[in-house]
N, C-alpha and C positions, 0 to 999 in steps of 0.2 A: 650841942644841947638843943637849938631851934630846929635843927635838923630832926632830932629824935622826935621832938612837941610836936613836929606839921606833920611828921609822918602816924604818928600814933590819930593824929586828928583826924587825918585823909582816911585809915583805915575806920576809926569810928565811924564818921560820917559813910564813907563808901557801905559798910556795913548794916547801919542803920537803915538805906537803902534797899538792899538786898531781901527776897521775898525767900526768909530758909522756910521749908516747907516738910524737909523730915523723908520725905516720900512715903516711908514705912512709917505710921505712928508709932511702930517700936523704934525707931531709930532715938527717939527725945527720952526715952525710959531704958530700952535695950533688955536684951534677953541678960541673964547674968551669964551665960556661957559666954556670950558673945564679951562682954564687959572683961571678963577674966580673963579670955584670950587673946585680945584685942585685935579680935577681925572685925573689922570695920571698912567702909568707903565713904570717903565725900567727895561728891560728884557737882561742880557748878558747869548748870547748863541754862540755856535760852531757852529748849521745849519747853511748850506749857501743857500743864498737868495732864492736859486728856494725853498727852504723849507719853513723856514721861513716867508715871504713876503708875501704870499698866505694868508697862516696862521691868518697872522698878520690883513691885511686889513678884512677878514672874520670875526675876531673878531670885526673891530668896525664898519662891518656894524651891529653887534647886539649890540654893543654899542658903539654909537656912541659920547658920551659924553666923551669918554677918550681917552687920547692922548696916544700914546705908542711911547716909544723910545727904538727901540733893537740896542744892537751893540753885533757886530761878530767878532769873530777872535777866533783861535786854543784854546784847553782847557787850555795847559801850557801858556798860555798868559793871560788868564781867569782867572786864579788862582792864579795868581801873581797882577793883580788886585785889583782882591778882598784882597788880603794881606795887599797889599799898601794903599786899605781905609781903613781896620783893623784900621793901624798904625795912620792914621791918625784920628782916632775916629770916622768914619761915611761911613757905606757903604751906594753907592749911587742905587744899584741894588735894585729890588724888587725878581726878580726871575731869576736862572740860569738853562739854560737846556743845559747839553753837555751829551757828551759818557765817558766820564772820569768816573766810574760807582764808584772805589777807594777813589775818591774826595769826592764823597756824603758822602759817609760811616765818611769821615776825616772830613767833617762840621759837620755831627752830633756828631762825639765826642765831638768837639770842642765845642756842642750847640749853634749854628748859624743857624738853620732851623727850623722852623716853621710846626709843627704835623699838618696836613691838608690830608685829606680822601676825595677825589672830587665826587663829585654826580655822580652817576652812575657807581661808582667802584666795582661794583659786575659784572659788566657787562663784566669786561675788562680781560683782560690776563695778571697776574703779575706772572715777573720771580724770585720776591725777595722772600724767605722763610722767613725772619724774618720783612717782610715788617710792619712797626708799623706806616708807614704818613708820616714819615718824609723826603720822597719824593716816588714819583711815576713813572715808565717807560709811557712815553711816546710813545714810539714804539720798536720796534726790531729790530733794525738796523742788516743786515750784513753785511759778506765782503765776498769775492771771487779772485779768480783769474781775473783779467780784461786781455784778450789779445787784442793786433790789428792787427786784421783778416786779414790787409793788408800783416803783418809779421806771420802771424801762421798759416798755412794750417790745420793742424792734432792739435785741442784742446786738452792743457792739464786734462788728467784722476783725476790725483791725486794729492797731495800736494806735493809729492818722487820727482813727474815728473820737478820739479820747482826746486829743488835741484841736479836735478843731468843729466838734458836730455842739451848738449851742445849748444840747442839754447835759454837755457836763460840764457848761459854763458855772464855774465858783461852786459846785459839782461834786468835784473827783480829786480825792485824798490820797496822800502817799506817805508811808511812816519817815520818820528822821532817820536820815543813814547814818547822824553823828551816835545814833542810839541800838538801832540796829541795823543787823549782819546781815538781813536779808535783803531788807530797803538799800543798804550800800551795796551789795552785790546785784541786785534787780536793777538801781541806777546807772551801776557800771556796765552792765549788758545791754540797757537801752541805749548808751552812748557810744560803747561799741557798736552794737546794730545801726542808728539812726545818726549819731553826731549829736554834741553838745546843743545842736541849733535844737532838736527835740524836745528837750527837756525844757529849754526855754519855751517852748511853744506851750507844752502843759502847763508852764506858771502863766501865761500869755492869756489861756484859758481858764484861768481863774483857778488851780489845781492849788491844795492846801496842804500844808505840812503838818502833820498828826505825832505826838508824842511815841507810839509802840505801835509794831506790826498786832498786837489785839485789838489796840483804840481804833484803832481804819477800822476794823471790820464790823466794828460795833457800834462806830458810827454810821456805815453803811446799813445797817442790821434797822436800826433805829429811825432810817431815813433820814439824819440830819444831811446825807448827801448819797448823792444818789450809784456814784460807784466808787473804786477803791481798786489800788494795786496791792491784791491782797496774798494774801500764801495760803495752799493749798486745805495741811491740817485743819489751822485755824478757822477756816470757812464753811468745812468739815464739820467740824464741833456745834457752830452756829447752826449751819442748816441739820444737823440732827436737835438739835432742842428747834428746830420750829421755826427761826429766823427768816425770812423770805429772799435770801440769794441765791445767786447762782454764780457757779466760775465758769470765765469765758477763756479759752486757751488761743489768741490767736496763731498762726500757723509759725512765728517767729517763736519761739519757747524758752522762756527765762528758768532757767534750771540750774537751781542751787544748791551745792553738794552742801551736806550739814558732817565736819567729818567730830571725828571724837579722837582725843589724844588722852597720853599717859604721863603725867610729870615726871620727871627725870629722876629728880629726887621728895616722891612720893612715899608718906608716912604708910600705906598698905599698898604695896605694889604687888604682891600676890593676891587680893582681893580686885586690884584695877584690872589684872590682867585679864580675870575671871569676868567680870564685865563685860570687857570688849570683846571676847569671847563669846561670849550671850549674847551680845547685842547683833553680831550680825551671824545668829543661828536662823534657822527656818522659824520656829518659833515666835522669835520677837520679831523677826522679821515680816511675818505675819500681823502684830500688833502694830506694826508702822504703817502696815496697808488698811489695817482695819482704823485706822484712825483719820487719814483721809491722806494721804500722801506716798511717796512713791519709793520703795522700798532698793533698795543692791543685790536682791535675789532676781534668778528667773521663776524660780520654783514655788511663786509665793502668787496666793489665789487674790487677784483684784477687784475689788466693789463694786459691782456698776453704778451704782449709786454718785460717785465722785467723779465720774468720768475721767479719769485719772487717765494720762498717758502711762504704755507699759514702760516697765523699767528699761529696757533696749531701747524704746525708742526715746524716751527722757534724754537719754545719753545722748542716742543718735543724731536728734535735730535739736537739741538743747544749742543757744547761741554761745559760742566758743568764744573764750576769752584767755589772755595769760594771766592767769591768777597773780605773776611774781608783777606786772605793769599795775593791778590794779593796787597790790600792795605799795609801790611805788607811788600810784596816785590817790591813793587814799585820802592824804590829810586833804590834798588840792582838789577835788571830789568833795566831801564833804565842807570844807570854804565855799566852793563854787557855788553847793546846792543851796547852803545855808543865807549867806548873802544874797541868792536871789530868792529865797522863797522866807524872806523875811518877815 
């Protein structure tokens, strides 16, 4: 019986949390075709909405017989969700897409994902070596240096320059990896590139732990600090309303596959499929460049605006990691970060 109380709490709570967003404002009303038949999707992802939303409506104008309802919020928020349906005997998701690239790896142990190969996957650019379906990248997300150009005259060179040049003394912000998927996988490819002595050197320097990979950026945006390990899209978004940053790619290149999977036992799995299918069409694929980040097609026309690495070379010089080591040091990664950037 406490068993049942804590769980029904955790999912309140967890829930309560959670930013549902509907994607389609038909999705909170619905078509009554849609209602009747019940094609339907619900999609929990980390994209935020300039991503997503695009996405989303793109999809039902090719189908528009289904309703979709995405909600957002950080991957560690995501994943504690999905736990708390676990517990309760019924997840309500169809499909997750975040950057927590570890997490995928830990449903498929678990056998919670659903082997799906999307039309057109010959086409695309996968970073995973032992990719078997059980989820696929989506895009290639990066990250970068973000400064604001109002505070930095002289752009930083290197990743050194961010550890140890005095103006981004107490400075330069980094999302919580315990919260997200991007911050944990950027952390773990500095450590593989540099060693754990680096990241000590960033706290050494005065470098601050920020709640979301949005807050950095919008606290860089705002000048409370003057740069930020920031991701790609989201800086994207910023600097088209106006924001005064920029992304600095040092030649080391932190590249984070964002993939999307299909639950195993998914209440529309013929609408998930449908999805995954669209999402890495020429199309949307289009809409993930046009958003500020870096797409799984070659065929897809890039911004200059963003100064985006091309997708081949994302992959190419992207810092190489074993996705299955970082899932393994995950928790000890996020302790390590957490206790020193207390």
């Amino acid at each position: 019986m406490f068993k049942k109380i804590f769980t029904a709490m955790l999912l309140l709570l967890v829930t309560m949390t959670f930013t549902a967003c509907g994607g389609d404002k038909a999705s909170d009303s619905g078509s009554d075709a849609a209602k009747k038949s019940g094609n339907k999707l619900v999609i929990y992802t980390s994209m935020k909405e300039s991503l997503i939303g695009n996405i989303v409506e793109g999809f039902k104008k090719k189908y528009p017989d289904i309703d979709v309802d995405w909600q957002s919020a950080g991957a560690g928020k995501i994943m504690a969700k999905i736990e708390a349906e676990r517990q309760s005997g019924h997840l309500m998701a169809d499909i997750i897409w975040t950057s927590e690239v570890p997490d995928f790896y830990q449903m498929k142990d678990d056998d919670l994902l659903e082997k799906y190969q999307p039309a057109g996957f010959d086409e695309l650019l996968n970073p995973f070596d032992d990719y078997d379906g059980s989820f696929t990248a989506a895009r290639l997300g990066t990250l970068g240096i973000v400064i604001n150009i109002n505070k930095v005259q002289n752009p930083p060179t290197s990743w050194e320059t961010i550890a140890t040049d005095p103006l981004y003394k107490n400075s330069f912000g980094i999302a919580d990896p315990a919260l997200s998927g991007t911050a944990l996988m950027s952390i773990a490819l500095l450590e593989k590139q540099f060693g754990w002595d680096y990241i000590v050197k960033l706290h050494d320097n005065g470098a601050t732990k920020s709640k979301g990979s949005g807050r950095v950026v919008d606290d860089t945006a705002d000048g409370a600090i003057n740069a930020c390990l920031g991701v790609d899209y989201i800086t994207a978004g910023k600097i088209d309303k106006g924001s005064p940053l920029k992304m600095i790619y040092p030649k080391e290149l932190l590249m984070v596959p964002s993939p999307i999977a299909i639950f195993k036992d998914a209440d529309h799995m013929d609408s998930a499929k449908k999805f995954v299918d669209y999402l890495v069409t020429q199309e949307a694929q289009q809409m993930i460049a046009d958003a500020g980040t870096v797409p799984v097609r070659r065929d897809v026309n890039m911004p200059e605006r963003y100064n985006l690495p091309k997708p081949e070379e994302a992959l190419a010089n992207g810092i190489k990691v074993s996705y299955a080591e970082v899932l393994a040091n995950k928790d000890e990664t996020v302790k390590k970060f957490s206790n020193l950037f207390k």
